[in-house]
PAMARKE-149641 format. One record per residue: residue number from 1; x, y, z of N, C-alpha, C, O in turn; residue in three letters. Coordinates in Angstrom, 2 decimals, decimal comma. Layout:
! residues N
REC    k     n_xx     n_yy     n_zz    ca_xx    ca_yy    ca_zz     c_xx     c_yy     c_zz     o_xx     o_yy     o_zz    r
REC  NUM        X        Y        Z        X        Y        Z        X        Y        Z        X        Y        Z  ALA
...
This chain:
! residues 74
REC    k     n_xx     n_yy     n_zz    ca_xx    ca_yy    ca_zz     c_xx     c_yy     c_zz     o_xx     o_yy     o_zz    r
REC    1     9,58    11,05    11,81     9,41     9,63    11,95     9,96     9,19    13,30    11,09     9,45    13,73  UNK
REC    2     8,85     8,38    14,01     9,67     8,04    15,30    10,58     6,57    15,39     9,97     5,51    15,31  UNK
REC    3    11,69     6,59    15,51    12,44     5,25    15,22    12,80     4,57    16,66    13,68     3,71    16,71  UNK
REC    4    12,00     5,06    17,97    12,89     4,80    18,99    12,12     3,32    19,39    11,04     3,04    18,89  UNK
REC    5    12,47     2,89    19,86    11,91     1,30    20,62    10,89     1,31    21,19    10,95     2,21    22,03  UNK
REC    6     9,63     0,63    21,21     8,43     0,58    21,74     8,95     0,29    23,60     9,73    -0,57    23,98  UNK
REC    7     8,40     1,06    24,25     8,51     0,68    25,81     7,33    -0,66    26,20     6,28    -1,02    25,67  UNK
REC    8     8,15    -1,14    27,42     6,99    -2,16    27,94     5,59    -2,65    27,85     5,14    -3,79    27,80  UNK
REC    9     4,98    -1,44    27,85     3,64    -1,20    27,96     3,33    -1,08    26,62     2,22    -1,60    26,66  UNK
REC   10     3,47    -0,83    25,65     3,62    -0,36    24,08     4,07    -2,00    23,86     3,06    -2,56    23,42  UNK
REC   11     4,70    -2,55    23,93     5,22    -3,58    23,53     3,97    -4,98    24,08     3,66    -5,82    23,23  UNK
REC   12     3,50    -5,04    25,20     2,11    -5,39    25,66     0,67    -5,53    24,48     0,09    -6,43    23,86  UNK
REC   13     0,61    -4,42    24,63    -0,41    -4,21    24,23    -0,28    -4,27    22,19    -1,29    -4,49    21,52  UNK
REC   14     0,65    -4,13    21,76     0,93    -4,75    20,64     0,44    -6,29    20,65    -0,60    -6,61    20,08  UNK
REC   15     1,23    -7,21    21,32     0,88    -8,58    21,86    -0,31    -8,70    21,91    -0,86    -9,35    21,02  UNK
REC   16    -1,14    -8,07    23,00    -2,41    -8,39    22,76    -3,18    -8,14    21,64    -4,08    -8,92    21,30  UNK
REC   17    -2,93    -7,19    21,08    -3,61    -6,89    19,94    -3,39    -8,14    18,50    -4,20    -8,63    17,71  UNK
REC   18    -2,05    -8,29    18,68    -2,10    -9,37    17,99    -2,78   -11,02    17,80    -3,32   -11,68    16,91  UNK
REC   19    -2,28   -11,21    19,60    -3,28   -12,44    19,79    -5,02   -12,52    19,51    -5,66   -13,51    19,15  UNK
REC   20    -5,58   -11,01    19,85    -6,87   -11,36    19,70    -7,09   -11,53    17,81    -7,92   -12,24    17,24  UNK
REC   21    -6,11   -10,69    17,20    -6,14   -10,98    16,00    -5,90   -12,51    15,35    -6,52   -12,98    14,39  UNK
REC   22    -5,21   -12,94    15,85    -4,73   -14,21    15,60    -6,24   -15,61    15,80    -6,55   -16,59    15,13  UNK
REC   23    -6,88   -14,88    17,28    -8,08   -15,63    16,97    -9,34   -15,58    16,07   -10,34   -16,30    16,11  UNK
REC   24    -9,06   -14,55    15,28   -10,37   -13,81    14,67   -10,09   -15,10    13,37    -9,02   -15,52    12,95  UNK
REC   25   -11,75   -15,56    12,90   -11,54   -16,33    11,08   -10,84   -15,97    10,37   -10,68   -14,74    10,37  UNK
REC   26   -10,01   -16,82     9,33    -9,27   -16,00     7,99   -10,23   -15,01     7,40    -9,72   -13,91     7,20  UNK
REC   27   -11,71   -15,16     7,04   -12,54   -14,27     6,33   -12,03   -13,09     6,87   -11,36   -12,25     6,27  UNK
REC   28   -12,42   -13,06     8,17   -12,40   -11,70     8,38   -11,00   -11,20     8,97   -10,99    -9,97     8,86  UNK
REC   29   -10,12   -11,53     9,39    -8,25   -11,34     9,09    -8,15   -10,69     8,03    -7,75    -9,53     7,94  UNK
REC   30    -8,57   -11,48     7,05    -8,41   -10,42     5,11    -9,18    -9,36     4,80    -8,79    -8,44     4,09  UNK
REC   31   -10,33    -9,44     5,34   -11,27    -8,45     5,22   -10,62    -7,28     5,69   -10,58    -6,41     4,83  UNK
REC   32   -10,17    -7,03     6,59    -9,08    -5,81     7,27    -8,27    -5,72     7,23    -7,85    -4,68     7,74  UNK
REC   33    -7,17    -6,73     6,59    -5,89    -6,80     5,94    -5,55    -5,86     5,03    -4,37    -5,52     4,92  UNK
REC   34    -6,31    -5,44     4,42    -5,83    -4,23     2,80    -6,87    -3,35     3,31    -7,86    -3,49     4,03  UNK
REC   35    -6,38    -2,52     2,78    -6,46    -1,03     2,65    -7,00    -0,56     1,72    -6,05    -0,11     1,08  UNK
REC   36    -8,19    -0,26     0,99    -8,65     0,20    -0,43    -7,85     2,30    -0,44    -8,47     3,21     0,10  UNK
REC   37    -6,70     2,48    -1,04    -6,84     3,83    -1,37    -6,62     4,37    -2,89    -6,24     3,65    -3,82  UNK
REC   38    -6,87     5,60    -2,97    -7,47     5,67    -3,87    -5,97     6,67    -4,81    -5,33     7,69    -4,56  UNK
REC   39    -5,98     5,87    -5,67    -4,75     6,48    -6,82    -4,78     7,01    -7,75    -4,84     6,24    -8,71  UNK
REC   40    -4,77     8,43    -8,07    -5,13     9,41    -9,11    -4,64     8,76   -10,16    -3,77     7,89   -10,14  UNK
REC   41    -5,24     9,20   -11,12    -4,80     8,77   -12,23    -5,01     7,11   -12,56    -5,66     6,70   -13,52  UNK
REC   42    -4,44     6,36   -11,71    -4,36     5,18   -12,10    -5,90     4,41   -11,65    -6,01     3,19   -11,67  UNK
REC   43    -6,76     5,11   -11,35    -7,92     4,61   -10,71    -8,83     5,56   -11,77    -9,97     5,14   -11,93  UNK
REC   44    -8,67     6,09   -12,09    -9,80     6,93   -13,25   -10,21     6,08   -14,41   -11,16     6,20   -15,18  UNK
REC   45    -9,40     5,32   -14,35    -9,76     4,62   -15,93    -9,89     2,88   -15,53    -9,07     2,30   -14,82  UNK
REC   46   -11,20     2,20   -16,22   -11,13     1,07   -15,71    -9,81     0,07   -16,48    -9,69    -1,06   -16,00  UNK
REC   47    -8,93     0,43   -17,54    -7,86    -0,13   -18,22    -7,23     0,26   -18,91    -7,91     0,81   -19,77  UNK
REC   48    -5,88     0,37   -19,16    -5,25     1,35   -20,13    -4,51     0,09   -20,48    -4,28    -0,80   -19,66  UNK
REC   49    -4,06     0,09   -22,03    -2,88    -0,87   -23,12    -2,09     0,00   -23,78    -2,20     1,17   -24,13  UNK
REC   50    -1,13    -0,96   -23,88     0,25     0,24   -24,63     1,23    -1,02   -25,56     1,29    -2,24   -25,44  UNK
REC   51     1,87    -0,12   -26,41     2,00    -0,91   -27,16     3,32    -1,60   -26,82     3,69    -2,71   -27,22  UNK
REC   52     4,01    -0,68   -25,96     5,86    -1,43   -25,28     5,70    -0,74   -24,03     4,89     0,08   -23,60  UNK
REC   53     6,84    -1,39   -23,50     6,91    -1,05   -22,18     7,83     0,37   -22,09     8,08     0,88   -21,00  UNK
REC   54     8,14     0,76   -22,97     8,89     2,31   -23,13     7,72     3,45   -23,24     7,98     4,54   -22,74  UNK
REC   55     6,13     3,22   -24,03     5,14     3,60   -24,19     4,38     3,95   -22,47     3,96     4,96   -21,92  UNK
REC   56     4,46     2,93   -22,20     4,09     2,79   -20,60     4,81     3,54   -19,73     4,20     4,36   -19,05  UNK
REC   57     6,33     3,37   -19,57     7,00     4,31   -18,51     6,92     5,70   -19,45     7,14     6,75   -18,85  UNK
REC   58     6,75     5,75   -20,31     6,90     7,70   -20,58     5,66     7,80   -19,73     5,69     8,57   -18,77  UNK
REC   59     4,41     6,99   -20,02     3,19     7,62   -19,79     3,33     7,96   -18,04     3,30     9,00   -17,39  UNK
REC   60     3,49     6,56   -17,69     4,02     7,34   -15,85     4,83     7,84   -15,91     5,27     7,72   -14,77  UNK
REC   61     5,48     8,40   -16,42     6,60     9,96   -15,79     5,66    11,03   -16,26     5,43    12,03   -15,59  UNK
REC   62     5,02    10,76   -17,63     4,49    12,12   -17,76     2,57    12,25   -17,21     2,02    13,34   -17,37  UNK
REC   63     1,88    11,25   -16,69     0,87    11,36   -15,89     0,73    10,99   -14,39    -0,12    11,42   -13,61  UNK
REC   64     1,45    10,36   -14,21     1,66    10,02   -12,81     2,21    11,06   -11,41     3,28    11,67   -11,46  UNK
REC   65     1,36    11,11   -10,32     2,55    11,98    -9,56     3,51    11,30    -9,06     3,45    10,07    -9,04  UNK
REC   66     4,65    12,02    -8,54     5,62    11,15    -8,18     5,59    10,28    -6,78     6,33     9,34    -6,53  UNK
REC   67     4,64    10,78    -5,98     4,66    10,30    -5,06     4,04     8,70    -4,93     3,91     8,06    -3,88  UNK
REC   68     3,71     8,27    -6,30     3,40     7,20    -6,66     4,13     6,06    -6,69     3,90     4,87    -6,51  UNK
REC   69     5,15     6,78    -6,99     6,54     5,75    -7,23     6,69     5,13    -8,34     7,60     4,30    -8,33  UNK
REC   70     5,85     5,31    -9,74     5,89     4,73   -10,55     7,07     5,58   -11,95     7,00     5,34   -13,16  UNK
REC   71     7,80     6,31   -11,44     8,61     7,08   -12,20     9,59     6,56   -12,31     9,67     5,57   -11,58  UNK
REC   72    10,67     6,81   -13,07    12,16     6,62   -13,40    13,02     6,18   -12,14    13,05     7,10   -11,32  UNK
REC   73    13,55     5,31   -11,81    14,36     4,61   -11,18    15,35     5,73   -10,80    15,43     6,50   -11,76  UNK
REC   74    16,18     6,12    -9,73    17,24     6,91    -9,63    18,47     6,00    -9,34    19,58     6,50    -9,21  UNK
C-alpha cells in the first residue's frame, strides 16, 4: 500500500480531474459513482429470509467468504 503524499504534479491533476467532474450533470456524476461488483454467494440468489438474526450470522460465517466482511466481529 502506498501511504506517501501525492507530489505537485499528482496533486494537479487530481484537481483537475475533479473540477471537470464537478461540471459534469448529477445524472451522469451517479451513473459512475458506484461500482456494480459482483458478490459470491450473496448475488446468487435473488432473496434469502431467516427467521432471527442468530439464523442469519451463522449462515454468513458458514457461507460467506471472509473477505466479505460479513463474519464474526473480532
Amino acid at each position: 500500500m502506498d501511504l506517501r503524499e501525492p507530489d505537485e504534479i499528482e496533486r494537479r491533476e487530481w484537481e483537475a480531474e475533479f473540477e471537470a467532474a464537478s461540471q459534469r450533470p448529477l445524472r451522469i456524476r451517479l451513473r459512475y459513482a458506484f461500482i456494480r461488483t459482483y458478490k459470491p454467494v450473496l448475488d446468487d440468489a435473488p432473496y434469502r429470509s431467516f427467521d432471527s438474526m442468530a439464523e442469519y450470522r451463522a449462515w454468513c460465517a458458514a457461507e460467506l467468504p471472509d473477505w466479505l466482511g460479513y463474519g464474526p466481529a473480532v
